[in-house]
Wavefront OBJ file of the C-alpha trace (Angstrom):
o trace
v -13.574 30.799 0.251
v -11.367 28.210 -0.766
v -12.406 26.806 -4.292
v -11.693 22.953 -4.828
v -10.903 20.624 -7.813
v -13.040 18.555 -9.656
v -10.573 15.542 -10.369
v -8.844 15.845 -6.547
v -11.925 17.267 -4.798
v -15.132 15.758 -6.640
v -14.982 13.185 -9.852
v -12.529 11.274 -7.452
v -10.344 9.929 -6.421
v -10.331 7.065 -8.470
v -9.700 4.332 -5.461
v -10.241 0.617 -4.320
v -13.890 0.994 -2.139
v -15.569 0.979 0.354
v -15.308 4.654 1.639
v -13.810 7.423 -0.243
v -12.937 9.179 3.527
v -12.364 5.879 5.198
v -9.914 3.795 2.964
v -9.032 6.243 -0.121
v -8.279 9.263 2.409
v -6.623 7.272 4.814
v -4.300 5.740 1.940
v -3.536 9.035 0.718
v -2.269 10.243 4.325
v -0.577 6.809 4.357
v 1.586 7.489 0.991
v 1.995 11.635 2.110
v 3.729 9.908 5.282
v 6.006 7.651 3.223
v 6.643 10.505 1.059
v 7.516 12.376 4.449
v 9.757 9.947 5.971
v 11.771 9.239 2.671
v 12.826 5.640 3.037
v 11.350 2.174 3.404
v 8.850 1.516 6.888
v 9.160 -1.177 9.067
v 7.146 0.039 11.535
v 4.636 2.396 12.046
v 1.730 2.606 14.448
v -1.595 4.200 13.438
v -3.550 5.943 16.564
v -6.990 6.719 16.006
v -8.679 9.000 17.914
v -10.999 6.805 20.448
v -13.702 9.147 20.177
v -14.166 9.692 16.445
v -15.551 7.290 13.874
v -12.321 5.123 13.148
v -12.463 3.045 16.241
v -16.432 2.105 15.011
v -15.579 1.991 11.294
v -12.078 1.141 10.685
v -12.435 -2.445 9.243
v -16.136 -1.539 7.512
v -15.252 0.920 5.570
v -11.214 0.011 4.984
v -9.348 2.774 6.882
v -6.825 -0.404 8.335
v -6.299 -1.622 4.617
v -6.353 1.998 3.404
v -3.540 3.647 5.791
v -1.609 0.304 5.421
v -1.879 0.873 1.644
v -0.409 4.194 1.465
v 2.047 3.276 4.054
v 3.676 0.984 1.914
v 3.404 3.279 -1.239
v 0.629 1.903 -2.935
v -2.311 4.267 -5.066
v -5.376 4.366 -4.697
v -6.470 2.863 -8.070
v -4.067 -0.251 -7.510
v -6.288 -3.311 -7.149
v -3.650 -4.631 -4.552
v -4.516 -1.844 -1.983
v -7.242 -4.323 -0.276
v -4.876 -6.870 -0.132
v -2.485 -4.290 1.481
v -2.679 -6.172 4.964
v -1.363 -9.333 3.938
v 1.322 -7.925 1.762
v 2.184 -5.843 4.220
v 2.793 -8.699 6.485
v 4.585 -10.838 3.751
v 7.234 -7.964 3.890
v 7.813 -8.053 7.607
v 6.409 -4.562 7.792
v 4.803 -3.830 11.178
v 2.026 -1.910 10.728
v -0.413 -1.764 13.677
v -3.338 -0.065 15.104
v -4.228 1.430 18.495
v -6.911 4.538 20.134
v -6.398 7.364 22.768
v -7.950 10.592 22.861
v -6.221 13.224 19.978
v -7.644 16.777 19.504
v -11.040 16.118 18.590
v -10.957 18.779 16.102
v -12.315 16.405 13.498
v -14.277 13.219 13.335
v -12.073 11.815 11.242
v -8.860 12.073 13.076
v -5.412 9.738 13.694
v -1.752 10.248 14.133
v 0.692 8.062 12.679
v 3.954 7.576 14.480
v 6.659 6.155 12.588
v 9.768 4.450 14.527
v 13.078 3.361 13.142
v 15.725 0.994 13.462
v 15.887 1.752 17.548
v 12.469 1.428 17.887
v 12.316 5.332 18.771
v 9.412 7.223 17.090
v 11.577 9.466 14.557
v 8.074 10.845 12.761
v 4.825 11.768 14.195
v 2.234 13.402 12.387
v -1.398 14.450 12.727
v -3.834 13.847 10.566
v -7.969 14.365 9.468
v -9.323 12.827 6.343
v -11.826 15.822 5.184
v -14.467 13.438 2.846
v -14.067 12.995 -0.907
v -10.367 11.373 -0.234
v -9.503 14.888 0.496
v -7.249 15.113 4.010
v -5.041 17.505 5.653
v -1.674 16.790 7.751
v -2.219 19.660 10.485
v 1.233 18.322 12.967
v 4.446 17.167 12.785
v 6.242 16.226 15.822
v 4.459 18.853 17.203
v 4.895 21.779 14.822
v 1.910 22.969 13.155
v 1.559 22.722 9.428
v -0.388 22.004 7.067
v -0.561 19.878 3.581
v -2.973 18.573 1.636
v -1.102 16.535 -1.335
v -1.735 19.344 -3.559
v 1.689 20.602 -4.027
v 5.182 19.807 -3.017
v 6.631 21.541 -0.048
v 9.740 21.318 1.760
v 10.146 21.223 6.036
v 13.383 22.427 7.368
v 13.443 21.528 10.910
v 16.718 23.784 12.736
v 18.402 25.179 15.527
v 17.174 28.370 16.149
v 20.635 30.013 15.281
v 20.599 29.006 11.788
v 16.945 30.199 10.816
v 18.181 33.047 8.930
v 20.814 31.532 7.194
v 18.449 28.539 5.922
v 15.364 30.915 5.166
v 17.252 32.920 3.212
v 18.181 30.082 0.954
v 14.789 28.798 0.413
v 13.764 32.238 -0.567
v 15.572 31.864 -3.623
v 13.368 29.078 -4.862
v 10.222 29.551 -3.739
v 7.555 32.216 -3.757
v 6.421 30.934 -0.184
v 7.999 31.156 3.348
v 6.484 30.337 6.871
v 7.904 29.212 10.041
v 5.778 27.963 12.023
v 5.344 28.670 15.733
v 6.047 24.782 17.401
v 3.330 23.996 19.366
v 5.664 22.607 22.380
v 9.041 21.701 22.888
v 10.216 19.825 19.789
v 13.051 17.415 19.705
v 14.588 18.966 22.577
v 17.622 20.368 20.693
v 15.761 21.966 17.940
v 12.961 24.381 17.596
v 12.292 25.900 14.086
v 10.730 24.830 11.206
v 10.340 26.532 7.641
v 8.121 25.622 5.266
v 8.417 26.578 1.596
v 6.775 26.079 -1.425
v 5.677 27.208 -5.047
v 9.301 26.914 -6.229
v 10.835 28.147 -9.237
v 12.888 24.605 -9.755
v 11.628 21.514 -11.044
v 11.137 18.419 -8.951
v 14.425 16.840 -9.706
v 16.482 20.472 -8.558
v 13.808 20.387 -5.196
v 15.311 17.213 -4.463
v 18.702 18.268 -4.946
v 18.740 21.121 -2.876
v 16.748 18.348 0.405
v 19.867 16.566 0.117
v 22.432 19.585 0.336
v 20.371 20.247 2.617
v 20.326 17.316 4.812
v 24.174 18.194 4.751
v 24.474 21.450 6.512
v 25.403 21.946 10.483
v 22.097 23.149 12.350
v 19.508 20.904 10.805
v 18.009 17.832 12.661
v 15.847 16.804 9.059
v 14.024 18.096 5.983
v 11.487 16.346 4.742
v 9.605 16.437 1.211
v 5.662 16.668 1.056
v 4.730 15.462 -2.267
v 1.752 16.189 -5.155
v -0.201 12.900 -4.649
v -3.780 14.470 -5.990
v -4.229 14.143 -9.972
v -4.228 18.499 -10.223
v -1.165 20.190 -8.518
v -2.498 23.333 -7.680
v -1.849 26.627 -7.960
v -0.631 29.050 -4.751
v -3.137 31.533 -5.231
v -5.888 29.602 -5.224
v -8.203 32.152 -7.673
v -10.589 30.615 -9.639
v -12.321 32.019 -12.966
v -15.474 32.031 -10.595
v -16.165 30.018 -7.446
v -20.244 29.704 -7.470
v -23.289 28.282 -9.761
v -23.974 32.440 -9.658
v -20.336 33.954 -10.667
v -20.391 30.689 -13.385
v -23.676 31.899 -15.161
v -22.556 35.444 -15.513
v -19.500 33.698 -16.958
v -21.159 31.520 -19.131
v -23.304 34.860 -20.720
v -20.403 36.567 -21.499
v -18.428 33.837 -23.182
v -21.558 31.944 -24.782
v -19.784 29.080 -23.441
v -21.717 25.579 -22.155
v -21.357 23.959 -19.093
v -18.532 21.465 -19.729
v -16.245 24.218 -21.212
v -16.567 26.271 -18.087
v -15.449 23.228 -15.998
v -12.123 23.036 -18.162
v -11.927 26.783 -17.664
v -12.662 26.429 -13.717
v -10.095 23.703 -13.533
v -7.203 25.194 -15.068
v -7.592 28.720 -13.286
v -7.280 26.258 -10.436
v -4.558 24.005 -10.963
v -1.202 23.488 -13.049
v -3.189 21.776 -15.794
v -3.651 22.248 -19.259
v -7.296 21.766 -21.498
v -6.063 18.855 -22.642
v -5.203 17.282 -19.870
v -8.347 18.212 -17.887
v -10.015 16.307 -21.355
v -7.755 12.976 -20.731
v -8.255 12.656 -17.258
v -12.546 12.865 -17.583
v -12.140 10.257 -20.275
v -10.484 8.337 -18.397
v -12.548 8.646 -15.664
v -15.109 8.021 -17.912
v -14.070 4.523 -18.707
v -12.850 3.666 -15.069
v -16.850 4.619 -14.482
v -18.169 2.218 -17.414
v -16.088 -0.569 -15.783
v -17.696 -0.448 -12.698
v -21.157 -1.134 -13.970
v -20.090 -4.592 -15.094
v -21.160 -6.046 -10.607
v -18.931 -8.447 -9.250
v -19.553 -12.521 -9.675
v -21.169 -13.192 -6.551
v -19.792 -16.916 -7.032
v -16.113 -15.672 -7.110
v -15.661 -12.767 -5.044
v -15.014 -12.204 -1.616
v -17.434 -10.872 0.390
v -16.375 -7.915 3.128
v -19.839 -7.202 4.160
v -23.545 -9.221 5.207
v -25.130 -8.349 1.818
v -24.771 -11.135 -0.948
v -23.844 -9.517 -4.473
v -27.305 -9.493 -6.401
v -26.345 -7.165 -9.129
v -25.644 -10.173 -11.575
v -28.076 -12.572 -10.922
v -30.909 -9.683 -11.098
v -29.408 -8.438 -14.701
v -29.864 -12.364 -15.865
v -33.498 -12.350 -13.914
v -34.590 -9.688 -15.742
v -34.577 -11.806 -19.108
v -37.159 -14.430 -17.465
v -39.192 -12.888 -14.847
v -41.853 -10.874 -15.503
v -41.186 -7.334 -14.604
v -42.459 -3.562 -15.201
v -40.732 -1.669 -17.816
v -39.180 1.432 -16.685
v -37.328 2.228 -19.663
v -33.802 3.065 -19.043
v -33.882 3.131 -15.348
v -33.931 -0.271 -16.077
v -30.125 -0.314 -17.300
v -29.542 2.775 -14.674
v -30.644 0.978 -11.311
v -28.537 -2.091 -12.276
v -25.211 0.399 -12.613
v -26.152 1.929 -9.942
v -26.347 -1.211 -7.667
v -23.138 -2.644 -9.413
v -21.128 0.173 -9.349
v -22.035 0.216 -5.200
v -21.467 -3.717 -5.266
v -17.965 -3.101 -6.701
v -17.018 -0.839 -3.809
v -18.478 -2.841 -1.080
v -16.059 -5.825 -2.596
v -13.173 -3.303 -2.313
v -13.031 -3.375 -6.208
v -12.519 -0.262 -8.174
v -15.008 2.791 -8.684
v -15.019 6.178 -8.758
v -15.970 8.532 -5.688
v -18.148 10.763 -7.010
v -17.958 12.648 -5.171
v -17.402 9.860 -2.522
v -17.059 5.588 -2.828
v -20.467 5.494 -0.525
v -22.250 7.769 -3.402
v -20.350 6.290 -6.064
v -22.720 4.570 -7.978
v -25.422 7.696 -8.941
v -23.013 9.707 -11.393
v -22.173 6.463 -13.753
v -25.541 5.314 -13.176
v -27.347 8.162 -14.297
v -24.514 9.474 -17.446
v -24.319 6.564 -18.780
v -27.779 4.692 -18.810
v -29.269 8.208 -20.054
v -26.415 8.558 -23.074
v -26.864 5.160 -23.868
v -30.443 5.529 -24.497
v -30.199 8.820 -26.489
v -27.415 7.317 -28.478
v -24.920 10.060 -27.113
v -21.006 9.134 -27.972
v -18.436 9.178 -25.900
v -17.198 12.966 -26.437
v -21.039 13.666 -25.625
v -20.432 11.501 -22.385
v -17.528 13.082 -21.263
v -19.020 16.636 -21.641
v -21.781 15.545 -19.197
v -19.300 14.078 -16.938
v -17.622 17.619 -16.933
v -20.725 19.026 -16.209
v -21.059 16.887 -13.495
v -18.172 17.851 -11.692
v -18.336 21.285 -12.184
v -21.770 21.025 -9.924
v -20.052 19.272 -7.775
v -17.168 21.677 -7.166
v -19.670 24.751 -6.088
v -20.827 22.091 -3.109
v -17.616 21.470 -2.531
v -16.441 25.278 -2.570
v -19.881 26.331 -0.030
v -20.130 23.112 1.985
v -19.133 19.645 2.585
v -19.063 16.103 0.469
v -18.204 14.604 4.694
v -21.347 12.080 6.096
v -19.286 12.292 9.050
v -19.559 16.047 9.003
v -22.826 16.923 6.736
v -24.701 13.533 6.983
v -25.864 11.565 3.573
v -27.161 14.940 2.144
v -23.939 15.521 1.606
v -22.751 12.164 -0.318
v -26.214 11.006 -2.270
v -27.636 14.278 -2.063
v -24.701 15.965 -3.704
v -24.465 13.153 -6.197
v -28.141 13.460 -7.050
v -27.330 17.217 -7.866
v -24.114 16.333 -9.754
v -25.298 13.632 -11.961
v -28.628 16.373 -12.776
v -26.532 18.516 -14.000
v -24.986 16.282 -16.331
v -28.310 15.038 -17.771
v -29.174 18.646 -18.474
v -25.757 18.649 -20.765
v -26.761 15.768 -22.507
v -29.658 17.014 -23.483
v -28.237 20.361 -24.581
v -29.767 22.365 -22.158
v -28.379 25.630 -21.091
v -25.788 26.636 -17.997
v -28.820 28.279 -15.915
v -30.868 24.783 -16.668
v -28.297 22.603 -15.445
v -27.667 24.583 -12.385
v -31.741 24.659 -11.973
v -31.613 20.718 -12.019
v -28.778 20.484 -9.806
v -30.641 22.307 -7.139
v -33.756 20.595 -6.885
v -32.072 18.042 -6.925
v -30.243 19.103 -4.172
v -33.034 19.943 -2.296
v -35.242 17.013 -2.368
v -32.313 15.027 -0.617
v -31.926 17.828 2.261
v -32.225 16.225 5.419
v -31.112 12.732 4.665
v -29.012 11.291 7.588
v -26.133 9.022 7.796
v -26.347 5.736 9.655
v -25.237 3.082 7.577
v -26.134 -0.672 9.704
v -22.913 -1.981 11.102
v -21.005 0.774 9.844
v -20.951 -0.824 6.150
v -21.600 1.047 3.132
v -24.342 -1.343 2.425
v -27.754 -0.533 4.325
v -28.828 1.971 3.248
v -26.073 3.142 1.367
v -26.904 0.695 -2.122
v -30.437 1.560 -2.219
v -29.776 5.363 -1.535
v -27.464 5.321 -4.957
v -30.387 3.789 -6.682
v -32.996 6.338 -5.570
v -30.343 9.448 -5.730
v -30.166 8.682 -9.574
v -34.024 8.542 -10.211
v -34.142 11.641 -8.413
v -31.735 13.244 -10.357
v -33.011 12.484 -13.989
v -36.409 13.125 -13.159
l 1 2 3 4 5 6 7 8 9 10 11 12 13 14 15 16 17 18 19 20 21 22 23 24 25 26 27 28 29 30 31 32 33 34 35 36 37 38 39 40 41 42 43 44 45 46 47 48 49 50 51 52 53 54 55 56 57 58 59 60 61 62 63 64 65 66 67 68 69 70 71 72 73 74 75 76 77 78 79 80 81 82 83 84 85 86 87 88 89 90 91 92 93 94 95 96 97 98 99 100 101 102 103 104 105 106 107 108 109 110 111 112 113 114 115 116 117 118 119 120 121 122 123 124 125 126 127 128 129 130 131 132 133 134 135 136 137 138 139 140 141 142 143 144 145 146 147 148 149 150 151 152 153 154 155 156 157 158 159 160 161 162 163 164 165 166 167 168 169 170 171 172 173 174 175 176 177 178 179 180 181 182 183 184 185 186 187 188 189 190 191 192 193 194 195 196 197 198 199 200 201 202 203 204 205 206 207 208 209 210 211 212 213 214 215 216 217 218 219 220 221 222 223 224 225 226 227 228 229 230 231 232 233 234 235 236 237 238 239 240 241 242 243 244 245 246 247 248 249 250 251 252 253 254 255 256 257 258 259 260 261 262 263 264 265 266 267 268 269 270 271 272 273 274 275 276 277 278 279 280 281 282 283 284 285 286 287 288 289 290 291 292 293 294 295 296 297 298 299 300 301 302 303 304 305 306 307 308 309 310 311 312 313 314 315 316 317 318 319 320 321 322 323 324 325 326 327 328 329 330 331 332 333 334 335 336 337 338 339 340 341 342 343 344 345 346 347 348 349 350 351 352 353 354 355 356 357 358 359 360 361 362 363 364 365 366 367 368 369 370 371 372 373 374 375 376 377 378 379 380 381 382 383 384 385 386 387 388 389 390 391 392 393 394 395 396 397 398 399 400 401 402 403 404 405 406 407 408 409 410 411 412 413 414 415 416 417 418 419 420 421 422 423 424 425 426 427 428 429 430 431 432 433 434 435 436 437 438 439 440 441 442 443 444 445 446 447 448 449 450 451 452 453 454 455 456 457 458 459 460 461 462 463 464 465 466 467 468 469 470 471
């Protein structure tokens, strides 16, 4: 079992909306492709595979704005990266989009070919986009690998002859040595490629030794994967525990609550220190309370058929005679704002993905703020929170594409339970008790969102995933 992250796998990635597999993966494997190619792109071609869900959902949910993004170098929590497009065209940088038929090993599958100054394809890579902003690299020009953004590794690409010579060398500095089999002929002079990685140099030293490198006789390239998730992780990938059940045997022996096992589970994981893991919920936190303020429907630009409401309901409320609900009141409005935001390509937080996005803030917040909780309080139920979320993550999938909507709300519902149970000081076996009912009253949900926007039935779904998950 591999165990995943809570800030790269589940309270994230912190992005520009509409679809947290759709634009904020795609801009990821955009940026891991700069990273790749090491120098400025003028042009690149994106191919999606004609018979996954790209060709149907590319503009809806952002993947053309999100791979453009990422090919210029932009993050995913710039505010320019919807705007990527134009600025991409301001530049003079070519960035285009076709379809053929790829693998069809995932639905969520493209290969970007980048050219240079000839117009000859000099970098070709394969690529899926996993859910959650998550996505692998699984080819280039034809080799197999593999790289996820979670760690920096360095591709040699050799004659045969000098293998030895060149492996030998990167077994100095790192801990890790493959060489992959190519999967045809490769560059027609050249058919080796090592990979290595967990080094025992810093970043700046890695980069040194690319470019003495890029020097020697019997290499055609080496390229440089880089960390572009918010954890680098660790090689051995061995978690304190890796399920709700190894977690509560934990929590017995240590007398610890919920939120203090997720900073545990995170930095057995990942290169990270308490602290740190602290800092980045916080700020998470407040890139979550931001979102509940909806867009101005009279000022923003609209990417889908649904006018923003989110506003003009909030100022209804003071003069129209409605039922009191108490504080799902204040939680359906963040939970239709925070999904308004990432419909108008503003920022939010995918937790665990952009098209669920609006249940965790909804339901943390609106329930802290009406038990008077502070922000420490807050950020311990947002911990909570993603610690639910990583034991989906670890079992099953946070992919529509793959798992349907159970797998977005549903998991969201059972997230954002969790936290509820922290803020109310309930125990580790109570929170994991509320995370699966909640789970389960959302099994079954489909995905099939009208014209492929994260809209209908995508807003009302965050609004109904929250009640569930506080009640």
């Amino acid at each position: 079992m591999i165990s995943h992250s809570i800030f790269n796998d589940v309270l994230g990635p912190i992005m520009a909306g509409p679809s947290s597999s759709h634009s904020a993966g795609c801009a990821r494997i955009g940026r891991m492709a700069r990273f790749l190619w090491g120098k400025e792109i003028k042009k690149a071609v994106v191919v999606y595979d004609s018979l996954g869900s790209y060709p149907s959902t590319c503009v809806g949910q952002g993947s053309n704005f999100g791979f453009t993004g990422g090919l210029l170098g932009l993050r995913n929590d710039e505010p320019q990266m919807k705007d990527s497009q134009k600025i991409a065209k301001e530049q003079g940088v070519d960035i285009s989009f076709s379809q053929e038929v790829l693998s069809q090993r995932h639905p969520n599958e493209a290969r970007i070919d980048i050219y240079d100054e000839d117009g000859e394809v000099e970098l070709s890579v394969l690529t899926f986009s996993t859910g959650g902003g998550m996505f692998e690299i699984v080819e280039m020009d034809g080799f197999p690998v593999f790289m996820d953004g979670s760690k920096e590794q360095l591709y040699v690409c050799c004659y045969p002859w000098a293998a030895r010579k060149f492996y030998d060398k990167l077994e100095k500095v790192a801990k890790k040595i493959t060489v992959p089999a190519p999967k045809g002929t490769v560059l027609s002079f050249c058919n080796t490629m090592i990979c290595a990685e967990d080094f025992s140099i810093s970043s700046k030293e890695i980069d040194a030794l690319a470019d003495e490198l890029r020097k020697e006789k019997g290499i055609a390239y080496v390229r440089k994967a880089e960390v572009v998730l918010p954890v680098p992780m660790k090689p051995e990938n061995n978690p304190v525990f890796s399920t709700a059940k190894e977690a509560a045997v934990y929590a017995k022996e240590t007398k610890k609550e919920m939120w203090e096992l997720a900073i545990d589970y995170e930095c057995s994981l990942g290169y990270v220190t308490e602290n740190e893991v602290w800092e980045q919920a916080e700020h998470t936190l407040n890139i979550m309370k931001a979102a509940t303020t909806p867009p101005d429907p009279d000022t923003t630009e609209m990417f889908g058929f649904l006018p923003y409401q989110a506003m003009r309901m909030q100022e209804n409320r003071k003069s129209v005679k409605t039922i009191n609900t108490g504080y799902l009141d204040k939680a359906m409005m963040y939970a239709l704002a925070v999904m308004e935001n990432s419909c108008a390509h503003n920022i939010v937080v995918a937790s665990p993905t952009a098209g669920s996005s609006g249940v965790i803030p909804a339901a943390i917040l609106a329930v802290g703020e009406e038990m008077g909780c502070t922000k420490e309080e807050l950020t311990e139920g947002l911990l909570a929170s993603g610690l639910a979320g990583a034991f989906i993550a670890n079992q099953a999938s946070f992919g529509a594409e793959v798992a349907a909507c159970q797998a977005e709300n549903g998991s969201a519902s059972a997230m954002a339970a969790a936290g509820v149970v922290q803020l109310l000081g309930g125990s580790v076996e109570q929170g994991f008790q509320a995370a699966s009912l909640a789970l389960q009253n959302m099994l079954g949900l489909v995905c099939d969102p009208v014209g492929g926007l994260t809209e209908i039935p995508c807003i009302s779904r965050n609004i109904s995933a929250m009640a569930n998950a506080v009640h």
